[in-house]
C-alpha positions in Angstrom: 74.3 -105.5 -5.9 73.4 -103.2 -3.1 75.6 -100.5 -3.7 75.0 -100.8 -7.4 73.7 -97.6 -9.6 70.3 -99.0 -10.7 69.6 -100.3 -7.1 70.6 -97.3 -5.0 69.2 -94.9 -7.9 66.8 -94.8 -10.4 65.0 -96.7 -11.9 65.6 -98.2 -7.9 65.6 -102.3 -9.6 64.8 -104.8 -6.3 64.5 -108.2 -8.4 66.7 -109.2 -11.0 66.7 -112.9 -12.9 68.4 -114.0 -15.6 69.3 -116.4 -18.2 72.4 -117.3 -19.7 72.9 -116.9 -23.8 75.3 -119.8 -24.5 76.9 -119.9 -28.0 77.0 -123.1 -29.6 80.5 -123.2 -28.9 80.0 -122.5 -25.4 81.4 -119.0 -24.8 78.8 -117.1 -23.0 77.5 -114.1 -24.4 75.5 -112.7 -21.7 72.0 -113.0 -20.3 68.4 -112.3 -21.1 67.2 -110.7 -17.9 64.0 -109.6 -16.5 63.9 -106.7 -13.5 60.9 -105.5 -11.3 61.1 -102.3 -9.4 59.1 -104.9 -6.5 61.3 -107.0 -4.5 60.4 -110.8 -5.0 61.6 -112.7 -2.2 59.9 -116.1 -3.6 62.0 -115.6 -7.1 60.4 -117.0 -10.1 57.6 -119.5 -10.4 59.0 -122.6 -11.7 56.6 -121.6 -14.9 58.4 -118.3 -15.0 61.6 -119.7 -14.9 60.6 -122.5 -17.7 59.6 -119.2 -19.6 62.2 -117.1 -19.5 64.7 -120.1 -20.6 62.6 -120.0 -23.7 63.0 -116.8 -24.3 66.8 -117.1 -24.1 66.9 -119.9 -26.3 64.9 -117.9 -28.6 67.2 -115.3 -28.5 70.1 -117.3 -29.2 68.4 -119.1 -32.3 68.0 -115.4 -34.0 71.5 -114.4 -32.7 72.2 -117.6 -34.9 70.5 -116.8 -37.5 72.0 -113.7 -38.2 75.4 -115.0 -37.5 74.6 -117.8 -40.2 73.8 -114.3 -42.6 76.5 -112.4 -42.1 78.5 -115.5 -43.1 76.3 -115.6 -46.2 77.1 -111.8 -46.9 80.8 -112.6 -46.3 80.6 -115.7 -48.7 78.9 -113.6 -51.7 81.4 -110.3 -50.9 84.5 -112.5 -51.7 82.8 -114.3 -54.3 81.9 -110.6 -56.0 85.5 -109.9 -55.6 87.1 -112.8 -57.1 84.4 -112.3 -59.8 85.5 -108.8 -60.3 89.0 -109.9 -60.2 88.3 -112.7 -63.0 86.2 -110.4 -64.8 89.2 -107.2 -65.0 91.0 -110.0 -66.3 89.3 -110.8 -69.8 89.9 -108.2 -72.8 85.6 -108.0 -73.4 83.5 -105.6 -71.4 81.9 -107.6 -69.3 78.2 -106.1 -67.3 76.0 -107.4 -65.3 71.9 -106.2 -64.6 68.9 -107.3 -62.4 65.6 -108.6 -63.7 64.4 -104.7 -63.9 67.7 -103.7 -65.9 69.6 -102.3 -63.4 72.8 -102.2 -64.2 75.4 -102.5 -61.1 78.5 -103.9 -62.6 80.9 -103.3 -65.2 84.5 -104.8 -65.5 87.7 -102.0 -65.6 87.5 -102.8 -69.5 84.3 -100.4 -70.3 85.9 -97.4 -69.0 89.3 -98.7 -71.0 86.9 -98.9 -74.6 84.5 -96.1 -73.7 85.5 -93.3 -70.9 82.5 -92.9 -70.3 81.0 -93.2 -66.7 79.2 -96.9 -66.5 75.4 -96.6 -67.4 72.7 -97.7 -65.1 69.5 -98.3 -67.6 69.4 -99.2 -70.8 68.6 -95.3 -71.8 72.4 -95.0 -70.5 73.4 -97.1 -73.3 71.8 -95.5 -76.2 74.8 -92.4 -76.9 76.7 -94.8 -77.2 75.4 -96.7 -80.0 75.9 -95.9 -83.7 72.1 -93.8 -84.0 72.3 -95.9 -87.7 72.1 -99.1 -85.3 70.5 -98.0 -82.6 66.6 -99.1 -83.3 67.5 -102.3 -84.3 69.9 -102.7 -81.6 67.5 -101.8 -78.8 64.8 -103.9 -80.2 66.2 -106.9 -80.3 67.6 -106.0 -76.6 63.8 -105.5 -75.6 62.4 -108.4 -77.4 65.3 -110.5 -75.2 63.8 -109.3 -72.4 60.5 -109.8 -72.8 61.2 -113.7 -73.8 63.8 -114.4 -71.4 65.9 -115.5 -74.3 69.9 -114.8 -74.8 70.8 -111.7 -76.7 72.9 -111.1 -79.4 73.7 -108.3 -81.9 76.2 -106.5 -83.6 76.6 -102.9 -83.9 78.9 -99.8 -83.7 79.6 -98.6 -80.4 81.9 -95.1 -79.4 85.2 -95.7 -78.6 86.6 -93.2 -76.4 88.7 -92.1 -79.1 85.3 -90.6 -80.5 85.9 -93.3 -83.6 82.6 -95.7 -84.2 83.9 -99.1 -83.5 82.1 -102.5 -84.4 81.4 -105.0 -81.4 79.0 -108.1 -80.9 77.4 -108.6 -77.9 75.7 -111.0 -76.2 74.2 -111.8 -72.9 72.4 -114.7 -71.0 69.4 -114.7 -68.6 70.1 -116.5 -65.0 66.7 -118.0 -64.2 65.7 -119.1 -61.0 64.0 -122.4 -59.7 60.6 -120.5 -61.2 62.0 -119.9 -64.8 62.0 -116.2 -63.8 64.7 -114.2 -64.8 66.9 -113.1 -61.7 69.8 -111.1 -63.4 71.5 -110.9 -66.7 75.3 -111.4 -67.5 76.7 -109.9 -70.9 79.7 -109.2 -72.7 81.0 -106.4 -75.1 83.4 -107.6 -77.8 85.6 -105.5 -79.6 85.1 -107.0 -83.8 86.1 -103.7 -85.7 89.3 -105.2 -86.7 87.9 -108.8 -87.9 85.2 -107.1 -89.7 87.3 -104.8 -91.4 89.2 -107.8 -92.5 86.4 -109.8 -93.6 85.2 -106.7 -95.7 88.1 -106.8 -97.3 88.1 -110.2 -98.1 84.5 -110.3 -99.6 85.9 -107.2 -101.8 88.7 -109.0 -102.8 86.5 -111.7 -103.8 84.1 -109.5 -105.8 87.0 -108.3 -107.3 87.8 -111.7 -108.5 84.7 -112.9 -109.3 84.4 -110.1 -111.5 88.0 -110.6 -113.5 87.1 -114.3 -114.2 83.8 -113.0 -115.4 85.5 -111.1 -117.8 88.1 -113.2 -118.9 85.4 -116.1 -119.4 83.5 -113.6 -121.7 86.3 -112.4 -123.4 87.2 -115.7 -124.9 
């Protein structure tokens, strides 16, 4: 090293030591090193030396560390993605929030039922809920959260063809290991049809009802 830049120029190093970082695997990654601008002919105390090989392994345990998180954030990415994936899949609008109602994900099927751009509060929601059903809608939403229970309601949302469709929706709490609520998972479901049908059905009935009525009285 006595031609070398640091030595022959600033900042004019006269004592280097190092130790080597070792991955668990064996490949080495480098070294923790110490310089002094003072030469040291004696090196490093054996203390020093005991020292500074904690330091490296110290080193390597946070290199470690963050090696084991970056696997973690790999892990969850490509569980988010086949979630996502599973998720475009189903004909509901599925959503996802955090415990402070948040929202952060919606499946390709809200912009399919609403075109409208994804909501990220609850106030995001509210145009888009029948202003007939809206109260009732948003207070059993709030009373969900404040329990922690599951939600569930039915009520007329926009369709992107400006029509007033009928859905149910529901969604679950995920608790953690303290019974707090960590995040909440729900689903949009399209029920105009079914209801139509059912309406019809009860009218039809009524209907009925009321002819046999008649026909009893009559004779």
């Amino acid at each position: 090293f006595a031609h070398f830049s640091l030595v022959t120029q600033a900042p004019h190093v006269r004592f280097y030591a190092g130790a080597p970082l070792v991955s668990p695997e064996g490949e080495p990654l480098g070294t923790l090193c110490v310089i002094d601008y003072q030469p040291r002919p004696a090196g490093l105390s054996p203390l020093q030396q005991q020292g500074l090989e904690v330091m490296a392994q110290a080193v390597m345990r946070r290199l470690g560390h963050r090696r084991e998180g970056l696997a973690r954030e790999a892990e969850m990415a490509e569980t988010a993605r086949r979630f996502a994936m599973v998720a475009d899949g189903i004909p509901d609008i599925a959503w996802s929030c955090t415990s402070t109602l948040e929202f952060d994900f919606y499946n390709a099927r809200w912009q399919e039922f609403t075109g409208a751009e994804p909501p990220q509060d609850t106030d995001g929601w509210r145009p888009l809920v029948h202003p007939e059903d809206e109260a009732e809608t948003f207070g059993q939403w709030e009373r969900a959260v404040e329990t922690g229970e599951p939600f569930q309601g039915t009520y007329r949302m926009r369709h992107v063809s400006g029509a007033w469709r009928w859905v149910l929706s529901r969604a679950v709490p995920l608790h953690d290991d303290k019974e707090q609520v960590e995040r909440w998972f729900g689903t949009v479901t399209d029920i105009d049809e079914q209801r139509a049908l059912s309406e019809q059905r009860d009218l039809l009935a009524r209907e009925l009802r009321q002819r046999l009525a008649g026909v009893e009285a009559a004779s």
